[in-house]
C-alpha positions in Angstrom: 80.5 95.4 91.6 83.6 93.9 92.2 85.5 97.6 91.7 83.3 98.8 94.1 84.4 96.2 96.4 88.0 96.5 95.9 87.6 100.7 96.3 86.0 99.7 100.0 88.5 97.7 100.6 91.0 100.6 100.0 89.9 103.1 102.0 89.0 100.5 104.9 92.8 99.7 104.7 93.6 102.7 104.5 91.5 103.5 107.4 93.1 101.0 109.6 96.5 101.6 108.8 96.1 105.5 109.4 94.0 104.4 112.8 97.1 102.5 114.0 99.5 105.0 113.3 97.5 107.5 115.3 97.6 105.3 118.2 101.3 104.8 118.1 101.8 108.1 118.1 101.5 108.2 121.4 104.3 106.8 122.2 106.5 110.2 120.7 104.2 112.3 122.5 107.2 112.6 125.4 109.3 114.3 122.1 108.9 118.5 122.1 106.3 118.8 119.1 108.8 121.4 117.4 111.2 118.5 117.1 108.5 116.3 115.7 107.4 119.0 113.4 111.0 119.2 112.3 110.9 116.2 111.8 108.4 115.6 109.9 109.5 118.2 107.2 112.8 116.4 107.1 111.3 113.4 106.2 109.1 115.1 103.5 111.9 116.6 102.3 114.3 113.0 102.1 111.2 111.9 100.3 111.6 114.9 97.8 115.1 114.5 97.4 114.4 110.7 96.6 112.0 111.7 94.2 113.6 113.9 92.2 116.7 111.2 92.5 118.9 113.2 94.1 119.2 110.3 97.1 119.0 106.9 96.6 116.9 105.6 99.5 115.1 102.3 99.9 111.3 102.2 101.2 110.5 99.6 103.9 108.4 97.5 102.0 107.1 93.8 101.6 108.3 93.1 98.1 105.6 90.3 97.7 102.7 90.4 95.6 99.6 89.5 97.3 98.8 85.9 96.7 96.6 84.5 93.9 94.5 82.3 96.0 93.4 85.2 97.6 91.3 85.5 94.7 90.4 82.6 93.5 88.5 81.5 96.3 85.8 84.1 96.4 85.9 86.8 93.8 83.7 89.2 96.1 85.3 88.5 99.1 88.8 88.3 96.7 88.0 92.0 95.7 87.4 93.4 99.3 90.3 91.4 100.7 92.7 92.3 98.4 91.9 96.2 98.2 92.2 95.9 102.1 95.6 94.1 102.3 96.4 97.2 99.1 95.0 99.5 101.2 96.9 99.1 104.7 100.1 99.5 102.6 101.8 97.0 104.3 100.7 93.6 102.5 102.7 94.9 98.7 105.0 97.4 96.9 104.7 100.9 97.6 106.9 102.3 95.5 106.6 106.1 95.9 108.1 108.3 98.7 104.8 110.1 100.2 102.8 107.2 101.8 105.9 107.4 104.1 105.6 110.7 104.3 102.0 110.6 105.5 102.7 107.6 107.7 105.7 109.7 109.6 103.4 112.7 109.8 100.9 110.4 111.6 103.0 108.9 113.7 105.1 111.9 115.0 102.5 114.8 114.7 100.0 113.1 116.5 97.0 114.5 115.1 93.4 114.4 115.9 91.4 111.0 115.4 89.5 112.8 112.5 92.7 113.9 110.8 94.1 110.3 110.6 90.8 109.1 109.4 90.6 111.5 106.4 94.4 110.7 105.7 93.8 106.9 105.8 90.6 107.2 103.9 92.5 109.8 101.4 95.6 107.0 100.8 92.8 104.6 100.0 90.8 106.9 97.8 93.7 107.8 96.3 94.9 104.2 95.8 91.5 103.6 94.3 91.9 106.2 91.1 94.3 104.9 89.2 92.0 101.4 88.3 88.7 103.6 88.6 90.5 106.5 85.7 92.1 103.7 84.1 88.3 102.0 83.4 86.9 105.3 83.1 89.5 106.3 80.0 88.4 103.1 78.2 91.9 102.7 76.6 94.1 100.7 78.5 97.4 100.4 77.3 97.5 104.1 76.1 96.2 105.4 79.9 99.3 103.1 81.2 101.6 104.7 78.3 100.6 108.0 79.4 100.7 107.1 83.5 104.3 105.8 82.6 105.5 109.2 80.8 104.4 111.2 84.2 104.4 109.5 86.5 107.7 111.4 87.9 106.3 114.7 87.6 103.1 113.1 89.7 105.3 112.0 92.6 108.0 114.9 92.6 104.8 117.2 92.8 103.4 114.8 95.6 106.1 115.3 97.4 106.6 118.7 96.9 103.2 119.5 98.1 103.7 117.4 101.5 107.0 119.4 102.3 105.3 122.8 101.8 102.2 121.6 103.5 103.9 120.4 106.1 106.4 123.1 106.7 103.5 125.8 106.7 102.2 123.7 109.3 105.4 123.3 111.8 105.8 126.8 111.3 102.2 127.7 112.6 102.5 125.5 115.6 105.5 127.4 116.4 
């Protein structure tokens, strides 16, 4: 149950966060879309580059963990909250390069409603695997030991993805 509440609260932050970005983008509307397209794939590629290590570049990010009381008030209402606050992306550490990636795309490609709701709920989804496998593989510390030996190649091939994605796509809408 309280898994299940925690994965809702993902994706509903997730949601939100990918809702908001939407609505700011907006504001780069004025900006030529091949620019923002270009942009975009600069950005997936910076994030690629960082991946593999070739840049060192630091993430915006609220180095806080999000408090305790939070749940040990309510365990329910704990769970949701704090797969929300997880979820938006904003509230803890995020410490790979392609939620940055998908939050720029939002932002500068300005994309239908739809596709910004199935990339929040994806982020949240996605953020809601990793405890869901990890119960699901019944054996902890060796899932973590295995997580932590490729966990690299998951974000280098994350990233790599978005830049190819992304540059099939600027070159379509030109």
């Amino acid at each position: 149950m309280l898994l299940a509440l925690f994965s809702a609260g993902l994706v509903a932050g997730g949601l939100v966060s990918a809702l908001a970005l939407d609505l700011l983008s907006g504001l780069t509307a004025p900006l030529p879309a091949p620019w923002r397209h270009v942009a975009v794939v600069a950005v997936a590629a910076l994030g690629l580059l960082r991946e593999v290590g070739l840049v060192r570049i630091r993430l915006p990010q609220n180095a806080r963990q999000i408090p305790q009381h939070v749940l040990q008030r309510d365990v329910r209402r704990g769970a949701a909250q704090f797969g929300f606050e997880l979820g938006t992306g904003v509230r803890t550490y995020v410490s790979a390069s392609a939620p940055y990636v998908l939050a720029v795309a939002l932002l500068l490609a300005g994309q239908e409603l739809g596709v910004a709701a199935l990339a929040g709920a994806g982020f949240g989804v996605g953020r809601a695997l990793t405890p869901l496998t990890r119960r699901a593989a019944g054996a902890g510390d060796r899932w973590d030991a295995d997580l932590r030996a490729r966990l690299r190649t998951i974000t280098v091939t994350g990233c790599a993805v978005l830049v190819a994605a992304f540059a099939l796509l600027a070159v379509r809408a030109w």
